[in-house]
N, C-alpha and C positions, 0 to 999 in steps of 0.2 A: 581627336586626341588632345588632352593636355597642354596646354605649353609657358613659358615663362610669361607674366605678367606684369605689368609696369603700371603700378597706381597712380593714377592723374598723367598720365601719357598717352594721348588721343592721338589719332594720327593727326590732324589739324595739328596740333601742338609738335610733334615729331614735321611734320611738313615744314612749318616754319622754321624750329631750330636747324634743321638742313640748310632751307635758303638762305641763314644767317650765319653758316660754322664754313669751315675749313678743314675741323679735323674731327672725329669722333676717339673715345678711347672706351672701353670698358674692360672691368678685371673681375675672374671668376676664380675661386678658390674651393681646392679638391682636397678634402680633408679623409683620413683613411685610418682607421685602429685596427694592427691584424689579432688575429685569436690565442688567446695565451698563450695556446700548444703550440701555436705557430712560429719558431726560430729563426725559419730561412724565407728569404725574398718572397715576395708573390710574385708571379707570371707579371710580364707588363700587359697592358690594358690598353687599347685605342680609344677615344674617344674622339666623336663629334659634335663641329659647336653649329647649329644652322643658322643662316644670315638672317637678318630681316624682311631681305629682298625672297627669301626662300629657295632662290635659285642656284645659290654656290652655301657653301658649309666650308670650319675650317678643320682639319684631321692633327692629333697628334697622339704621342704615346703616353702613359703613364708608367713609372717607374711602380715596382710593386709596395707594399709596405712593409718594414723590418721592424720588429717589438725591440727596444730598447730598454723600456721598464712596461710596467704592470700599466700605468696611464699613457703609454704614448702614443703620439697622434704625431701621425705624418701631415705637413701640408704643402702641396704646389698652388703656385697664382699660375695664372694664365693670363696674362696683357697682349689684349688688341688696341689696336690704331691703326686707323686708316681715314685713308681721303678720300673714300668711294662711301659717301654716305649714306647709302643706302643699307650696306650691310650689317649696322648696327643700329638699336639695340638685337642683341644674340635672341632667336625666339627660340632652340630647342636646344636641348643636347641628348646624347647616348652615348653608351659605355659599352662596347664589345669586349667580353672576355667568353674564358674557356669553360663557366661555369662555375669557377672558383666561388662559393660563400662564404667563406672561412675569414672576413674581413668586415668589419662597417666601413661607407664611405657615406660619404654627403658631400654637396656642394654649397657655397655660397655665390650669389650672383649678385655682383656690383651693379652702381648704377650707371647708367651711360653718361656722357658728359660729352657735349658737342661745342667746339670753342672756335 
């Protein structure tokens, strides 16, 4: 299956940056337009983000999206950090809902940064 990619990020290269960092951080950004006809809330949404380690993931909700005007666009960030460096950079994520289409989302995925 698919999963996020990191251009010029070898594990060699993620190897090393481990044994030199302390901390990792990365930010993913949930962007959301709901459908004209659509007035009231969407259902919230879980989403999982999976580690790099593959063996833990992290779980949270999603508020739904509300139309404000004709163009509006919801956006949540998501900021990780952590000292367990392994778990970053994020390699998957998934969105559990009810089935609801009635909405575009897309994500943006930041890039890791190991210090």
């Amino acid at each position: 299956p698919p999963q996020l990619e990191y251009a010029g990020a070898s594990p060699v290269q993620l190897r090393f940056l481990r044994l030199h960092s302390r901390l990792a951080t990365q930010e993913v950004s949930y962007s959301c337009r709901p459908a004209p006809e659509q007035g009231q809330p969407q259902p919230e949404k879980e989403i999982r983000f999976l580690a790099d380690s593959r063996e833990q993931s992290y779980a949270a909700s999603l508020q739904g999206c509300v139309l404000d005007n004709e163009s509006s666009i919801t956006d949540t960030i998501f900021q990780f950090a952590t000292e367990e460096l392994s778990l970053l950079p994020l390699r998957d994520l998934a969105v559990f809902h009810n089935g609801d289409t009635s909405h575009q989302f897309g994500f943006t995925v930041g890039p890791v940064c190991f210090s």
